[in-house]
C-alpha positions in Angstrom: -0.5 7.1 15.5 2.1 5.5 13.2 2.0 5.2 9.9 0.1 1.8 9.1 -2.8 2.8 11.5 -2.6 6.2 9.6 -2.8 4.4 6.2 -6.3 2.4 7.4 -7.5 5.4 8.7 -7.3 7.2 5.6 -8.7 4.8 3.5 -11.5 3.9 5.6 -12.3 8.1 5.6 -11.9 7.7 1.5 -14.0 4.8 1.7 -17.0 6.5 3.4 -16.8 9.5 1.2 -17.1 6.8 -1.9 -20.2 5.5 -0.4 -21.5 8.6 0.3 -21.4 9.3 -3.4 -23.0 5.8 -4.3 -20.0 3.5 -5.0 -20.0 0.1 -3.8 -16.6 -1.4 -2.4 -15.7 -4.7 -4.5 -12.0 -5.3 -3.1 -9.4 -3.7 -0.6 -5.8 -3.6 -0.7 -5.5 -5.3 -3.8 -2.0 -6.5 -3.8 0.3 -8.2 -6.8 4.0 -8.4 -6.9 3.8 -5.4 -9.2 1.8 -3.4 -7.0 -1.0 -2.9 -4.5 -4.5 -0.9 -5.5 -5.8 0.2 -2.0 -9.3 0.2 -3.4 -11.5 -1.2 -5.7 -15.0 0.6 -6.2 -18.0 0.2 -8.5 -19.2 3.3 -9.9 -23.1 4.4 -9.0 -23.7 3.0 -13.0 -23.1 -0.3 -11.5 -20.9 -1.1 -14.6 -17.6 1.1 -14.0 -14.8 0.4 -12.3 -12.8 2.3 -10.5 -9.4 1.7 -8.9 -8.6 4.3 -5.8 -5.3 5.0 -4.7 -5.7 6.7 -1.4 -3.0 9.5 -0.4 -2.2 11.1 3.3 0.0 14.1 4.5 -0.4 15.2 7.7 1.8 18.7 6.3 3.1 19.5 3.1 6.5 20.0 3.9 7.7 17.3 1.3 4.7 17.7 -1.2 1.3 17.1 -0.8 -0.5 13.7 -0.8 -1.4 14.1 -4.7 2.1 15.0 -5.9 2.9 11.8 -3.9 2.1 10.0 -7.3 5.1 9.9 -9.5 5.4 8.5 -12.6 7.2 5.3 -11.3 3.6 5.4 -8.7 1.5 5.7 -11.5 2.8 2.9 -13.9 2.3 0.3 -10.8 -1.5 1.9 -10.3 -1.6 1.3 -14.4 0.0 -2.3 -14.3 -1.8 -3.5 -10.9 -5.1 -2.1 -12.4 -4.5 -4.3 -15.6 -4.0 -7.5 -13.3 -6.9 -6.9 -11.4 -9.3 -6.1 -14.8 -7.6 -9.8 -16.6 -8.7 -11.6 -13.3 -12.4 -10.1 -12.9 -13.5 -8.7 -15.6 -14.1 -8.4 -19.4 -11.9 -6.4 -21.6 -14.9 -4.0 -22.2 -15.7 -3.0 -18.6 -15.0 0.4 -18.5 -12.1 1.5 -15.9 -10.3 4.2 -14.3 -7.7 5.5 -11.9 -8.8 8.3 -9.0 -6.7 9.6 -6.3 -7.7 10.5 -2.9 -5.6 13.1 -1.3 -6.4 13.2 2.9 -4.9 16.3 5.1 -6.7 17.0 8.2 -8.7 20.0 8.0 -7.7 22.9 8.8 -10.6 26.4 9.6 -10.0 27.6 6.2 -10.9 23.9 4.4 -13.5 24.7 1.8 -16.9 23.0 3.3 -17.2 20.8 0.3 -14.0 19.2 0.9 -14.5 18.9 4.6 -15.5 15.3 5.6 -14.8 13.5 9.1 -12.7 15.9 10.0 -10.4 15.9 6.6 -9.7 17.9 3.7 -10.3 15.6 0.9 -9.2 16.1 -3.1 -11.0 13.4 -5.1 -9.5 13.5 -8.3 -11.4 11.7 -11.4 -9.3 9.8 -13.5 -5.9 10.7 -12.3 -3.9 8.2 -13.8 -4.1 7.5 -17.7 -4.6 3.8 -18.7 
């Protein structure tokens, strides 16, 4: 599988997790010259938005997905995040910035991280605005 088919793959597992857990898709691959948001989600309180950069390692032997987000990463998520909440939205809709790290699962993946055959690590609010 190479690497783009890899990407869609991953995000489309992230993507069902979200749902799972009650968030509505507003916007995919969300893409500026500054940066690209893969996706854009509506909390369950229908009034939250939040921006989802998904991450996938098939091995750790560079770093896992979530170390994947360096500073330099981060400041794009920050600024593309910006762009997206001046084109469609207020300045008071609540935001934030959540990774989602993808390995495939492995016998010892903890069950409640297990999901289509994946370890997944949400984590809330991973990048600071």
């Amino acid at each position: 599988m190479q690497t783009h088919e890899r990407g869609n793959l991953a995000q489309a597992v992230a993507l069902s997790w979200l749902q799972n857990h009650g968030y509505a898709l507003v916007q995919a691959n969300y893409r500026r010259r500054i940066g690209e948001i893969d996706l854009v989600v509506l909390h369950p309180d229908r009034q939250t938005v939040v921006f989802v950069e998904v991450r996938y390692r098939s091995h750790q032997r560079f770093g896992g997905a979530i170390e994947s987000v360096d500073r330099r990463k981060q400041q794009k998520l920050v600024r593309t995040a910006d762009a997206w909440l001046q084109q469609h939205a207020s300045s008071m809709t609540p935001a934030r910035i959540d990774v989602i790290a993808l390995c495939p699962a492995s016998p010892r993946t903890p069950p409640e991280q297990l999901w289509q055959g994946h370890q997944l690590s949400w984590i809330v609010s991973a990048v600071e605005q």
